[in-house]
MDAnalysis code that builds the backbone (N, CA, C; Angstrom):
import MDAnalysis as mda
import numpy as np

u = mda.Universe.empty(687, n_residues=229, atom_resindex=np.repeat(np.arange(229), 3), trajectory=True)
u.add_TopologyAttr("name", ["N", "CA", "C"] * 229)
u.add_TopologyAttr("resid", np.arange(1, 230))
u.add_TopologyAttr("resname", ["UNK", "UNK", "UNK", "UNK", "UNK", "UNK", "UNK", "UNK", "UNK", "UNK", "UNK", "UNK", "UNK", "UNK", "UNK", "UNK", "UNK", "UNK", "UNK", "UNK", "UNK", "UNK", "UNK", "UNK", "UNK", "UNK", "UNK", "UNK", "UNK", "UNK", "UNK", "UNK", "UNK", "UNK", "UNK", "UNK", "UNK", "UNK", "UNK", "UNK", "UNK", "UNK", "UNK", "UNK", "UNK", "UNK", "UNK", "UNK", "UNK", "UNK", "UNK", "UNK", "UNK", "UNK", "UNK", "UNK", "UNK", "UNK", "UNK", "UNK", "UNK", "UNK", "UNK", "UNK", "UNK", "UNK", "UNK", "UNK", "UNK", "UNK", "UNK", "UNK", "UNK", "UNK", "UNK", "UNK", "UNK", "UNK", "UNK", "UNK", "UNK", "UNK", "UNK", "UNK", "UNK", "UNK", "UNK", "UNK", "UNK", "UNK", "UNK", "UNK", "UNK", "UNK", "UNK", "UNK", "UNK", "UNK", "UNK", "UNK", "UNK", "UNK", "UNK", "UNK", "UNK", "UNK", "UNK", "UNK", "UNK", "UNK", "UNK", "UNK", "UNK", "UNK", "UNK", "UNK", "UNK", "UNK", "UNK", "UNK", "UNK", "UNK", "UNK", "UNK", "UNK", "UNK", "UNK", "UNK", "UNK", "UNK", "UNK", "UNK", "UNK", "UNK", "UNK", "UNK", "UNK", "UNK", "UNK", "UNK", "UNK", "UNK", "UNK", "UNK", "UNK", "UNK", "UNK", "UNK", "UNK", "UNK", "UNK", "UNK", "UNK", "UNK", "UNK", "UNK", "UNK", "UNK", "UNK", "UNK", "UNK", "UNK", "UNK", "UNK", "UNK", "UNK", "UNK", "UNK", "UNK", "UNK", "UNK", "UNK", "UNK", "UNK", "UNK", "UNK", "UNK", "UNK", "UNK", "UNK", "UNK", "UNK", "UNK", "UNK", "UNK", "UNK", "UNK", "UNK", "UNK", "UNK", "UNK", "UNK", "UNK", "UNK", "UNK", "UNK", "UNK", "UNK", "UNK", "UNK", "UNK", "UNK", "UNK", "UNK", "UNK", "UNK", "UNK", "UNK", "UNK", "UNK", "UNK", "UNK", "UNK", "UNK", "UNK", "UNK", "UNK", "UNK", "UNK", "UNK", "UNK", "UNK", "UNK", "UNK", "UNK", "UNK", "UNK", "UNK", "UNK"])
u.atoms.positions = np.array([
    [0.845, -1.184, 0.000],
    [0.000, 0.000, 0.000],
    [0.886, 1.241, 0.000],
    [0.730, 2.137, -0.962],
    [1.075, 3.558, -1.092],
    [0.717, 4.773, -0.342],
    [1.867, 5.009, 0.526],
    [1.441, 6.241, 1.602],
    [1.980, 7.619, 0.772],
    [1.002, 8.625, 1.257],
    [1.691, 9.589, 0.391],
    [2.295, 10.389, 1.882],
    [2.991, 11.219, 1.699],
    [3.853, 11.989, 2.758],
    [3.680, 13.401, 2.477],
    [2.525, 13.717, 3.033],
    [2.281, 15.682, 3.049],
    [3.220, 16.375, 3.441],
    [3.740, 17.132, 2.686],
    [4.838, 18.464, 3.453],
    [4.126, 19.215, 4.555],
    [4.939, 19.396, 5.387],
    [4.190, 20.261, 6.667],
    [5.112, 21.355, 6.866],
    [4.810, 22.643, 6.789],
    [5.678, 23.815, 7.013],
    [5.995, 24.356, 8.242],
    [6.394, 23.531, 9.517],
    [6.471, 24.592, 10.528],
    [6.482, 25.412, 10.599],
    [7.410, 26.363, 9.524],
    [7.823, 27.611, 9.926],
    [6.912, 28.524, 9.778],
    [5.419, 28.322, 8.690],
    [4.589, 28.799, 8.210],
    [2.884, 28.770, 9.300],
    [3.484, 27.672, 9.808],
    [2.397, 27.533, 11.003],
    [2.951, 27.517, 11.919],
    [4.381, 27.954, 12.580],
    [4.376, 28.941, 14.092],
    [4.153, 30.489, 13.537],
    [4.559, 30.907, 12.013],
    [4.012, 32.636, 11.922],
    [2.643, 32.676, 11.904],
    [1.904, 31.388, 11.418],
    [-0.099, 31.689, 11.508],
    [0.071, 31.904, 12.814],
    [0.464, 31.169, 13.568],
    [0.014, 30.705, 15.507],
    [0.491, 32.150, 15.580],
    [1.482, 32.618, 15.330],
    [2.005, 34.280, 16.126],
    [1.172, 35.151, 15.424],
    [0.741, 35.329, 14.406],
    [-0.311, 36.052, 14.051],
    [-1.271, 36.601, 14.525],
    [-1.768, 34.953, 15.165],
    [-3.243, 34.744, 15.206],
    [-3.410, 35.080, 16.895],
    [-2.021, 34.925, 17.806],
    [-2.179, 35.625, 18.984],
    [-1.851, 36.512, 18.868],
    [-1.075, 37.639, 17.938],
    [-1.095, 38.970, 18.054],
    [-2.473, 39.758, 17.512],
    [-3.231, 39.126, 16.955],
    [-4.597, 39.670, 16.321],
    [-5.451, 39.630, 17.683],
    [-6.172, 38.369, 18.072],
    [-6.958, 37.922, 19.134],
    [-6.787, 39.085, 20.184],
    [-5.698, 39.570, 20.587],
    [-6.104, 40.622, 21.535],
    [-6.533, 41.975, 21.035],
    [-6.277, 42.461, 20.078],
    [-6.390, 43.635, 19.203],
    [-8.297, 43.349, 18.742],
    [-8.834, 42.350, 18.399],
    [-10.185, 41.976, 18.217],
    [-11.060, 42.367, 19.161],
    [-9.871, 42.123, 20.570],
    [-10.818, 42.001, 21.482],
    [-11.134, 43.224, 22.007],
    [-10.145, 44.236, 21.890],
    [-9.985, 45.628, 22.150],
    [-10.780, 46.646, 21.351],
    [-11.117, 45.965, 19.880],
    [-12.033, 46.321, 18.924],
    [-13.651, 45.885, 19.395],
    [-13.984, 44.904, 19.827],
    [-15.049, 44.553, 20.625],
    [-15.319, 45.421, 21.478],
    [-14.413, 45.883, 22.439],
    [-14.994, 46.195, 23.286],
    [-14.971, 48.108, 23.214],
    [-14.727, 48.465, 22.212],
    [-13.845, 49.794, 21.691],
    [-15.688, 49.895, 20.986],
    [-16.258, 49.363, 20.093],
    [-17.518, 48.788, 19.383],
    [-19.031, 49.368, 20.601],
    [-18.501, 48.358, 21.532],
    [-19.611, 48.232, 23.131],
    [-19.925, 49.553, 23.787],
    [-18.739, 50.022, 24.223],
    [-18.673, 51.585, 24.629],
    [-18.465, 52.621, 23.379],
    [-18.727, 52.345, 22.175],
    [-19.073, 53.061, 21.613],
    [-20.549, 53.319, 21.386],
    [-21.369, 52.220, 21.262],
    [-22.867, 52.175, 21.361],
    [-23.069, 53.012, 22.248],
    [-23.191, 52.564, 23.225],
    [-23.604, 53.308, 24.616],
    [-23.404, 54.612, 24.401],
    [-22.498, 54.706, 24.129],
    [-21.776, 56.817, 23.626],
    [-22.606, 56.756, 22.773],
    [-23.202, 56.423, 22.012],
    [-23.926, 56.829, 20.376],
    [-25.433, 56.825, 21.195],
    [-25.755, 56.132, 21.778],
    [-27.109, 56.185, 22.780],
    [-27.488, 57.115, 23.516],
    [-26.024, 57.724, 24.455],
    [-26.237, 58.702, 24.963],
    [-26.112, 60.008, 24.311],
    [-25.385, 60.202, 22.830],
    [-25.212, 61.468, 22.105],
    [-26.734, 61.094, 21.936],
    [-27.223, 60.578, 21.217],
    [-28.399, 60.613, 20.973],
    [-29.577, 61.321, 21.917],
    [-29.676, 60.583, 23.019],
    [-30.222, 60.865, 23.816],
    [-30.518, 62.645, 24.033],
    [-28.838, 62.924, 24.664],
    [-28.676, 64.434, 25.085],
    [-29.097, 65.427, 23.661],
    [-28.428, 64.825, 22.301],
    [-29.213, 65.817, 21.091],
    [-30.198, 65.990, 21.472],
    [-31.108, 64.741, 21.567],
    [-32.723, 65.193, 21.011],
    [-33.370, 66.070, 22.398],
    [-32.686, 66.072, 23.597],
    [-33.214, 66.563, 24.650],
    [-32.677, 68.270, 24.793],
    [-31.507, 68.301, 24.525],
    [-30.869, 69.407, 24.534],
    [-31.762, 70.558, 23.060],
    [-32.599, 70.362, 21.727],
    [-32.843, 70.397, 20.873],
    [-34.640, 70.546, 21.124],
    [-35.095, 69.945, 21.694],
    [-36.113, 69.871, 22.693],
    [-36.494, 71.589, 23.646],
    [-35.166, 71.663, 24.186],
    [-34.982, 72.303, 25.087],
    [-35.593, 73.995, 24.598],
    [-34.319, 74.199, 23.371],
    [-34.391, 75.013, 23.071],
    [-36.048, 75.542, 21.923],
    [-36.357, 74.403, 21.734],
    [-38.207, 74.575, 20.811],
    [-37.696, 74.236, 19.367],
    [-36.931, 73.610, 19.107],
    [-36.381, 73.889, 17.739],
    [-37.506, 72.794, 17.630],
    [-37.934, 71.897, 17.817],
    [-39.063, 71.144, 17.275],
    [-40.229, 72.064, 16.877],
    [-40.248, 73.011, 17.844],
    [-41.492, 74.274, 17.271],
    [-41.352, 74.948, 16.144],
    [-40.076, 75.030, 15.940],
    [-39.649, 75.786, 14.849],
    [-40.048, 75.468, 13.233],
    [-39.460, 73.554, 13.632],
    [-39.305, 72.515, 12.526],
    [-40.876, 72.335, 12.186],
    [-41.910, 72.297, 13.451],
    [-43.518, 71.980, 12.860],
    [-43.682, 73.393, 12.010],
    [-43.553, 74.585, 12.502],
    [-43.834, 75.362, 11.831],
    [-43.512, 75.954, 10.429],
    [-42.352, 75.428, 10.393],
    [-41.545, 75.345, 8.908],
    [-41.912, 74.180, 7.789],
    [-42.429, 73.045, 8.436],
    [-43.192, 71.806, 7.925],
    [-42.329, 71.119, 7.617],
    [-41.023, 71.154, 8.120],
    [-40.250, 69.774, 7.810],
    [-40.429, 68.795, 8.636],
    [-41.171, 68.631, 9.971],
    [-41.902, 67.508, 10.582],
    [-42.474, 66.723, 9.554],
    [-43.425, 67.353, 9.138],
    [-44.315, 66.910, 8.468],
    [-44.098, 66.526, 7.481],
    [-43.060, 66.666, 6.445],
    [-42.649, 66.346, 5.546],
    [-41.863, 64.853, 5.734],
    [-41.136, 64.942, 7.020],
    [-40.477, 63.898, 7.468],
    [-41.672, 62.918, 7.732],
    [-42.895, 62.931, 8.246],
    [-43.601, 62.138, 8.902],
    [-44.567, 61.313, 7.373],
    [-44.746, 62.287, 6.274],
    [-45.016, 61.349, 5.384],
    [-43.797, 60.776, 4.689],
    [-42.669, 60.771, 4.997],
    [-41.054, 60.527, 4.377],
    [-41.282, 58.858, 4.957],
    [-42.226, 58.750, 6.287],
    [-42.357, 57.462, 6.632],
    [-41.129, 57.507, 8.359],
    [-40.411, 58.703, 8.582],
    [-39.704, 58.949, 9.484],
    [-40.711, 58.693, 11.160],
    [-40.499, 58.000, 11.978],
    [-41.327, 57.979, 13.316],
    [-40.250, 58.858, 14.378],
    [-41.420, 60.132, 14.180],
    [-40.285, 61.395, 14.991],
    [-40.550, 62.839, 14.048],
    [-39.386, 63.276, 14.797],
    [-40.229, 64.920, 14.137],
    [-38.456, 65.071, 13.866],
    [-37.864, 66.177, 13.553],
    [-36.435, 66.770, 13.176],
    [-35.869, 66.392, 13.910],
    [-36.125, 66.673, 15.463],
    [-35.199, 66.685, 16.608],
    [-34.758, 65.019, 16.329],
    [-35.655, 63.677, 16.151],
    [-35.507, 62.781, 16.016],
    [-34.437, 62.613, 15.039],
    [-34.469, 63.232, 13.858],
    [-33.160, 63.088, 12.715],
    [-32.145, 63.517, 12.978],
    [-31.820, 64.737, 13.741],
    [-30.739, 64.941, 13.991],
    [-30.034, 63.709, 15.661],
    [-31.122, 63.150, 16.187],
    [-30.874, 62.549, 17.258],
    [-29.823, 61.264, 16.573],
    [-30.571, 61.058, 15.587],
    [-30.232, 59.789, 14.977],
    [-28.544, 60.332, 13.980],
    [-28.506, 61.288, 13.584],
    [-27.353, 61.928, 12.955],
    [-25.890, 61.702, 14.003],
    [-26.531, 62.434, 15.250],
    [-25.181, 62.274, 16.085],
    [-25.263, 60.969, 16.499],
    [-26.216, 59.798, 16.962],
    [-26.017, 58.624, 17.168],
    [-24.869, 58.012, 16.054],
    [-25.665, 58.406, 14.985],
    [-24.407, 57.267, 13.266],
    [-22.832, 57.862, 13.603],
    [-23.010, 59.518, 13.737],
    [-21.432, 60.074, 14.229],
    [-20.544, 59.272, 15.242],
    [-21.030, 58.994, 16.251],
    [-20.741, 58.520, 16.875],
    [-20.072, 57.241, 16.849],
    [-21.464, 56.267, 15.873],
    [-21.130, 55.197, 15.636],
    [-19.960, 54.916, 14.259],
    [-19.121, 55.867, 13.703],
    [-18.585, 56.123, 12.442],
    [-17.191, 56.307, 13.366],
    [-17.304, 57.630, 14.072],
    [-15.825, 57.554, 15.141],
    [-15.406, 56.289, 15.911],
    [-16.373, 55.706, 16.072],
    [-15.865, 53.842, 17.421],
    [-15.442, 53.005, 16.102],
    [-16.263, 53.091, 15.000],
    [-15.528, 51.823, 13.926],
    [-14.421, 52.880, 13.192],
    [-14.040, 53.859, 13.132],
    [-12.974, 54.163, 12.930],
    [-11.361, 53.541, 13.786],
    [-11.929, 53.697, 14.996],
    [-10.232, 53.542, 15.894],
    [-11.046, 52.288, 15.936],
    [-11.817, 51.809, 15.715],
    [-11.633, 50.023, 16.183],
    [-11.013, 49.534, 14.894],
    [-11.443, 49.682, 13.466],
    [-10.590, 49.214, 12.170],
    [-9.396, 49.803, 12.114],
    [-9.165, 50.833, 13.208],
    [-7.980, 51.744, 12.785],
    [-6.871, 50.738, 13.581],
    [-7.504, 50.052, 14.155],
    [-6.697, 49.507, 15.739],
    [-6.524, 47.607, 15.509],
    [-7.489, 47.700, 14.236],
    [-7.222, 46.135, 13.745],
    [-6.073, 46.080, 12.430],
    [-5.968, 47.582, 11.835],
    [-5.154, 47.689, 10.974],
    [-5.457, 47.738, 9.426],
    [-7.095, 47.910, 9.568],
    [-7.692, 47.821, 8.580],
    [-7.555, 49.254, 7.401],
    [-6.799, 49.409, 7.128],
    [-6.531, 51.389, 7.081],
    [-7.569, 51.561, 5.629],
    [-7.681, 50.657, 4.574],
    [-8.263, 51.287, 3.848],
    [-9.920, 51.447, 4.336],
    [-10.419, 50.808, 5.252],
    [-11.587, 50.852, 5.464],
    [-11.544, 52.306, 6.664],
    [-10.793, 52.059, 7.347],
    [-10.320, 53.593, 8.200],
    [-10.637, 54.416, 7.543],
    [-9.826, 54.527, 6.257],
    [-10.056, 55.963, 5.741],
    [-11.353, 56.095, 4.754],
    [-11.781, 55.263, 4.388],
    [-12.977, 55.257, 4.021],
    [-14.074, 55.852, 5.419],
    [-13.891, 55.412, 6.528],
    [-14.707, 56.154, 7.260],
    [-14.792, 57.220, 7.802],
    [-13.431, 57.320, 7.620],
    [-13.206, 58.812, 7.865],
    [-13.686, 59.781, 7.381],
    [-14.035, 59.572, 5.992],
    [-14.109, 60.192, 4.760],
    [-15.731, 60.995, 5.230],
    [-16.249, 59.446, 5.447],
    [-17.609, 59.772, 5.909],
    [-18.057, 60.884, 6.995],
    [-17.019, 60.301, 7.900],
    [-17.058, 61.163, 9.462],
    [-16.807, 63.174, 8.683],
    [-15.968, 62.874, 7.808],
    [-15.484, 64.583, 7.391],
    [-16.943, 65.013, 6.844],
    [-17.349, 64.048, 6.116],
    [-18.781, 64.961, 5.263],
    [-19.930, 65.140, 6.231],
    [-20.039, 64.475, 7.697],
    [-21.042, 65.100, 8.129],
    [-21.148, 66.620, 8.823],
    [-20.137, 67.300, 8.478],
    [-20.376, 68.931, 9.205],
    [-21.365, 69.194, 7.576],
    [-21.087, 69.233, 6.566],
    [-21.833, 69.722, 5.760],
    [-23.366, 69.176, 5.499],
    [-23.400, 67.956, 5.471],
    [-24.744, 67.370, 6.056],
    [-25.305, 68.303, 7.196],
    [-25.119, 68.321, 8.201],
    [-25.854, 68.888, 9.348],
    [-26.145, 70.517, 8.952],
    [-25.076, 71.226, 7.945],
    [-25.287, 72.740, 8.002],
    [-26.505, 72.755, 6.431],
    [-26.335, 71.571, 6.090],
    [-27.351, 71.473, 4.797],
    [-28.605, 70.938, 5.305],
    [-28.699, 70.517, 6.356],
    [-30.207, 70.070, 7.315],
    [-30.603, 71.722, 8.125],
    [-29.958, 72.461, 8.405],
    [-29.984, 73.345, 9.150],
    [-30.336, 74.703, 8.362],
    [-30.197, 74.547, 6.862],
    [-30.366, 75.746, 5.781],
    [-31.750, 75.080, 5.871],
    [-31.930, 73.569, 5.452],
    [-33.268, 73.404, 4.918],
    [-34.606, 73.699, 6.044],
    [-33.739, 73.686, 7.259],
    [-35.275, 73.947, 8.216],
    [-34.881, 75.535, 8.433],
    [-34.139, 75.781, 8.284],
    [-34.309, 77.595, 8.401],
    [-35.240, 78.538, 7.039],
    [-34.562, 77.461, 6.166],
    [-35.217, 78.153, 5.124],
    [-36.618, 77.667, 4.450],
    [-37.149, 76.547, 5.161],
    [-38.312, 76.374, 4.527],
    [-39.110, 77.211, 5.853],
    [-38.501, 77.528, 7.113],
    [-39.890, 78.454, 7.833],
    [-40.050, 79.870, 7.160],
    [-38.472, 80.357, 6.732],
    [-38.556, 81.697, 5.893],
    [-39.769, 81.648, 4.776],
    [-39.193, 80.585, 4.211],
    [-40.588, 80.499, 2.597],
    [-41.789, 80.528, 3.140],
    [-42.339, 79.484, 4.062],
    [-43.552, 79.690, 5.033],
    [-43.799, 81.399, 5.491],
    [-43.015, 81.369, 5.936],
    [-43.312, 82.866, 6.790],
    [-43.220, 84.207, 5.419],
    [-42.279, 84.180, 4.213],
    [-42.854, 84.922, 3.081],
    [-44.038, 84.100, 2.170],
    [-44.581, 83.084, 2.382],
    [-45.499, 82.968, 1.804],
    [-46.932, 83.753, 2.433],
    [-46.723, 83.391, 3.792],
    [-48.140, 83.939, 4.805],
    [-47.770, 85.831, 4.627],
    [-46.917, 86.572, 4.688],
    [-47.045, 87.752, 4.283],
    [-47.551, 88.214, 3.102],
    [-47.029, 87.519, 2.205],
    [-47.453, 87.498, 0.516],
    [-48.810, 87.889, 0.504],
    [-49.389, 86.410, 1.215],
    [-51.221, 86.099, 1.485],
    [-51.691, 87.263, 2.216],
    [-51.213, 87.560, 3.577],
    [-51.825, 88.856, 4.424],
    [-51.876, 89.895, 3.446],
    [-50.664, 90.063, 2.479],
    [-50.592, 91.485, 2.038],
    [-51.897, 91.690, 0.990],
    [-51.977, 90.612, -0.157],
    [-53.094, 90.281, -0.893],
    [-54.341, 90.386, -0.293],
    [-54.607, 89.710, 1.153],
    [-55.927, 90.159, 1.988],
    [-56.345, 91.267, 2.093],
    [-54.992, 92.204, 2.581],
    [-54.953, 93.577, 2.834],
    [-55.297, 94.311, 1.908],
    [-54.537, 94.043, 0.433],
    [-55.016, 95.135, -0.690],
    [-56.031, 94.697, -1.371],
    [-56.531, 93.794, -1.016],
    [-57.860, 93.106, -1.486],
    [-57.033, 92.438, -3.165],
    [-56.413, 92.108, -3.319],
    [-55.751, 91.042, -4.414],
    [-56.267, 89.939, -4.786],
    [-57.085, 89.848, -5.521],
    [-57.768, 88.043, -5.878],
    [-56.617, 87.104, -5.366],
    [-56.202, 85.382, -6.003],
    [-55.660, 84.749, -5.769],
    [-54.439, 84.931, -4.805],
    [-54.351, 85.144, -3.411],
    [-53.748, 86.109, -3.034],
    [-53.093, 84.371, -1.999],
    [-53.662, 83.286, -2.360],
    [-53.259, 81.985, -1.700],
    [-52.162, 81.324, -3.079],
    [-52.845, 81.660, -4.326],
    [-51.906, 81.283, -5.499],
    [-50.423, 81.973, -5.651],
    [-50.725, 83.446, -5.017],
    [-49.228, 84.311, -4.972],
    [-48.369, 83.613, -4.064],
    [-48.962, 83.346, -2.977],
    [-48.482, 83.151, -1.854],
    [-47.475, 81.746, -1.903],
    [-48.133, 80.565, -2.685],
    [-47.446, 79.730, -3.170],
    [-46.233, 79.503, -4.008],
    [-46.425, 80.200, -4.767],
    [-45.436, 81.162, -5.979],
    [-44.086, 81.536, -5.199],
    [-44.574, 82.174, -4.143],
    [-43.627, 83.346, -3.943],
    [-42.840, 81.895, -2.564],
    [-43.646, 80.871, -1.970],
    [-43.174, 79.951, -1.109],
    [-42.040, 79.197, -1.908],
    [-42.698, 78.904, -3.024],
    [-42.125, 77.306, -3.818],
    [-41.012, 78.325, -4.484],
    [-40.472, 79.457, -4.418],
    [-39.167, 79.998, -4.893],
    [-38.503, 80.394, -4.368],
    [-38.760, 80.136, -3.066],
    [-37.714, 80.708, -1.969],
    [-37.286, 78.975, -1.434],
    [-38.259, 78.120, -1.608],
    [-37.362, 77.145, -1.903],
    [-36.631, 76.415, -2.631],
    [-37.025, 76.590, -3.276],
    [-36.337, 76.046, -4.768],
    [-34.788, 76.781, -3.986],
    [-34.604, 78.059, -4.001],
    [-33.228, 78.761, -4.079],
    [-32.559, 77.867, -2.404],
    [-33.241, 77.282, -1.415],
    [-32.762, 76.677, -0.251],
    [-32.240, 75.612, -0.673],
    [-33.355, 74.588, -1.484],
    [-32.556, 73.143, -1.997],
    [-31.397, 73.617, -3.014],
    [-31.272, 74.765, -3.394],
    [-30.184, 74.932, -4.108],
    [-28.947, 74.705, -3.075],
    [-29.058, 76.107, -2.224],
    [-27.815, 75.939, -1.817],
    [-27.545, 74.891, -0.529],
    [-28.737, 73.804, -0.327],
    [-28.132, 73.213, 0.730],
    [-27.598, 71.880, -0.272],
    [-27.893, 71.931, -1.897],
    [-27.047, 70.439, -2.334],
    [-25.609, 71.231, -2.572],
    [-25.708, 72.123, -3.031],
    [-24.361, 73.224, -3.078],
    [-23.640, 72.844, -1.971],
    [-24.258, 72.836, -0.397],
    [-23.286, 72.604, 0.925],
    [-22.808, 71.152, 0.635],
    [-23.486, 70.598, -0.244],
    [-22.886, 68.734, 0.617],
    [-22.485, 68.052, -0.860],
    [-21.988, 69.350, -1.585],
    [-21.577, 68.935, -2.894],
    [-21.939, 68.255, -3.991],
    [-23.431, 68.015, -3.843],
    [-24.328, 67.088, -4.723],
    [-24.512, 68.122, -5.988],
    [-23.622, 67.406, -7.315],
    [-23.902, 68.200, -8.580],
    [-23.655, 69.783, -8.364],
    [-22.788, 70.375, -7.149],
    [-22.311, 71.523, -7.738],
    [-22.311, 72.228, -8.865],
    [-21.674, 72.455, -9.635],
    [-22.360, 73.782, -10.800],
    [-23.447, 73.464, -11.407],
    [-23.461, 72.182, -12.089],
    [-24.543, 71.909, -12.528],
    [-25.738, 71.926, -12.479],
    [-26.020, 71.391, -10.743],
    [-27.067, 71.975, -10.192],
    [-27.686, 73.579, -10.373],
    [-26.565, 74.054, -10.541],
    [-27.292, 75.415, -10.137],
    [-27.303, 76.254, -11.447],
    [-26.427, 75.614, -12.742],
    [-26.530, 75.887, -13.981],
    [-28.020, 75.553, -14.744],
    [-28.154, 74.244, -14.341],
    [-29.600, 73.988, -14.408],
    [-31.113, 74.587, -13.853],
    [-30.364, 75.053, -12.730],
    [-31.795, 75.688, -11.791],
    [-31.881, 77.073, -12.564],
    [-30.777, 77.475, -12.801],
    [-30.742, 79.017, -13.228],
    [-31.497, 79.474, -15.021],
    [-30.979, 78.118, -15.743],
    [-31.644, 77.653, -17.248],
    [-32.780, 77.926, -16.770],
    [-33.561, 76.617, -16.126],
    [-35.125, 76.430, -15.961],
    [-35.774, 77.520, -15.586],
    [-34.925, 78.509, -14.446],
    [-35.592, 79.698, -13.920],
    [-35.760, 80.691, -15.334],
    [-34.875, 80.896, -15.668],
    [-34.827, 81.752, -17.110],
    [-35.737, 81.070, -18.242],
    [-36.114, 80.508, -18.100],
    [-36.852, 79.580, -19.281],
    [-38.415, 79.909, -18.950],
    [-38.247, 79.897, -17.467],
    [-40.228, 79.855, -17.143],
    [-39.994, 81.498, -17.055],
    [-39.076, 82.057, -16.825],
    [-39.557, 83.706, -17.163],
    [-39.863, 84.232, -18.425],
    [-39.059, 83.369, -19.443],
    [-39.123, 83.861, -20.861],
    [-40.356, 83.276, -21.279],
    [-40.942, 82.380, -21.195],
    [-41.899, 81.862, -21.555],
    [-43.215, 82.659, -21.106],
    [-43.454, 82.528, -19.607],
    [-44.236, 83.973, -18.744],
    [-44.084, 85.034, -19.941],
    [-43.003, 85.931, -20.237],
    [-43.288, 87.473, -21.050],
    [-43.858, 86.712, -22.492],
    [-43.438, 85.817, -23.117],
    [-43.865, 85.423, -24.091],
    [-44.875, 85.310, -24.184],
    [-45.810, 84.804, -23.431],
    [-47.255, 84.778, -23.111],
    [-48.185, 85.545, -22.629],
    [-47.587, 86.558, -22.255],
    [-47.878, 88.094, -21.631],
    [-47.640, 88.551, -22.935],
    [-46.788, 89.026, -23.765],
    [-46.493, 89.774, -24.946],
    [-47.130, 89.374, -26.042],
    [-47.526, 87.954, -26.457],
    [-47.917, 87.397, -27.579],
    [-49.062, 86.628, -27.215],
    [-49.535, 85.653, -27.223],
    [-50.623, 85.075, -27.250],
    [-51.403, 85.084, -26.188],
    [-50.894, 85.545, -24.680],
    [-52.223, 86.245, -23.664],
    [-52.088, 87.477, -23.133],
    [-52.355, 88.354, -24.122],
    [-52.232, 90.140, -23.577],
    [-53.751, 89.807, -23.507],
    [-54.950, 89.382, -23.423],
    [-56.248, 89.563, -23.445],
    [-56.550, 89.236, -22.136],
    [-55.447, 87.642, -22.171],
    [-55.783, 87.424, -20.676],
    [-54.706, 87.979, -19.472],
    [-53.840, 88.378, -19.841],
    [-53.132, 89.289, -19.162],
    [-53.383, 90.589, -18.313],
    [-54.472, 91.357, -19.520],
    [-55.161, 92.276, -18.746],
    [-55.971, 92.276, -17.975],
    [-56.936, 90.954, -18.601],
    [-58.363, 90.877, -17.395],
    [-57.316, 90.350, -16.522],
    [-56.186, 89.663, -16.298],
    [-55.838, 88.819, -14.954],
    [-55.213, 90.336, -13.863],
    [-54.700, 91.122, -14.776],
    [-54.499, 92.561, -14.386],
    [-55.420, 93.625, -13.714],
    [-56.763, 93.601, -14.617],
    [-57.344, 94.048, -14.370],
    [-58.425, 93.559, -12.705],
    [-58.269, 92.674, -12.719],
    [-58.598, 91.473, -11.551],
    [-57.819, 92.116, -10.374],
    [-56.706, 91.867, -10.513],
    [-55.717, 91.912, -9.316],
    [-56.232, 93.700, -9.194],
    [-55.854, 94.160, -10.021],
    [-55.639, 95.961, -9.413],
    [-56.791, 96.702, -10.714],
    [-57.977, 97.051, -10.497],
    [-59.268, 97.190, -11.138],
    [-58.467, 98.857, -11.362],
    [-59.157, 99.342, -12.454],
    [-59.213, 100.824, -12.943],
    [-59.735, 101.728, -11.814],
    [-60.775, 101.428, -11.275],
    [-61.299, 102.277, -10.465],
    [-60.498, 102.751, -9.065],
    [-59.900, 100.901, -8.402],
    [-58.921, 101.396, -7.335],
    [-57.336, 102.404, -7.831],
    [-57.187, 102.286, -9.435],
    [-55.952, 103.248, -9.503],
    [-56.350, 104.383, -9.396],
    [-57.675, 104.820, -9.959],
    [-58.698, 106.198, -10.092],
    [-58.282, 106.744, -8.536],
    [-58.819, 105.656, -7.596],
    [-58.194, 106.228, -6.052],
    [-57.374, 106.876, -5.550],
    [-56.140, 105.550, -5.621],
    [-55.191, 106.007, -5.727],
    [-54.247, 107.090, -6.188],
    [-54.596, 107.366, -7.280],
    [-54.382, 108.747, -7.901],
    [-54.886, 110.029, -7.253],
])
């Protein structure tokens, strides 16, 4: 009977064995580097949404309607909740940093790092969008009062108009903050804007000066300029 005789490499399996006990403690330091990082991501969490709370910025966010926007987004929570959850992931992005950083994993390190750098612009691009959609809110409801005031027909249609373009110019510059399609973005927004104006005089100048005037004549009647005068 034919035995065959396997080569066996000692030298190759005492460097696995030294390896594999210089790793095992470094794992374990990553484990537990992981554990008390949760807990830290639980408690950032925590103190955001309470500290955020504190100050009414949830009042702010219903009134601006990005609650609400979030709540049909399918989000369970109002802003304060998103940003709760923002510094929780921060958190959780810094512990798997020095734990891969600490297993030696560097390209995944710096891959998270990468991540960890882009959230200041995330948060100041969450922070344009709820500032600036209460502004659009709050120039839309003046728009409307003012139309009440001068007695202005469609004075809820202005009001919209004048909302949905003050945001439009917010989602501009908060993809502008977090670098999504830079020029383009805003080469494009600026086309389309110029396009629905030219089109507007075109239609004012050429094929609805009839309805231009009655829509004119509607808003600000002959008789109230007679007043005025």
């Amino acid at each position: 009977m034919q035995t065959f005789d396997i080569p066996f490499d000692t030298d190759a399996a005492r460097e696995f064995v030294h390896r594999t006990a210089a790793f095992l403690p470094r794992l374990a330091v990553a484990v537990v580097v992981v554990l008390i990082g949760y807990l830290l991501a639980k408690l950032a969490r925590f103190a955001v949404e309470r500290a955020l709370r504190a100050i009414n910025l949830n009042v702010l966010t219903e009134r601006a309607g990005t609650d609400n926007f979030l709540a049909q987004a399918g989000l369970r929570g109002d802003t304060c909740t998103l940003f709760g959850l923002l510094a929780f992931w921060l958190v959780i992005l810094e512990t798997l940093v020095e734990a891969f950083g600490n297993l030696g994993f560097t390209y995944i390190t710096d891959l998270l790092h990468r991540i960890v750098l882009f959230t200041p612009n995330l948060l100041i691009a969450m922070l344009v969008v709820i500032f600036g959609s209460y502004c659009a809110r709050f120039i839309g409801n003046a728009v409307e009062n003012f139309c009440l005031q001068a007695q202005v027909p469609d004075g809820d249609m202005l009001s919209r108009i004048a909302r949905y373009i003050v945001l439009a110019f917010v989602i501009m510059i908060a993809l502008s903050q977090v670098e999504v399609g830079g020029e383009i973005v805003q080469h494009t927004f600026l086309i389309i804007l110029a396009g629905l104006m030219l089109a507007l005089a075109l239609a004012f100048g050429l094929g609805g000066r009839d309805w231009a005037a009655a829509l004119l004549q509607r808003w600000w009647p002959h008789d109230r300029k007679d007043r005025d005068l």
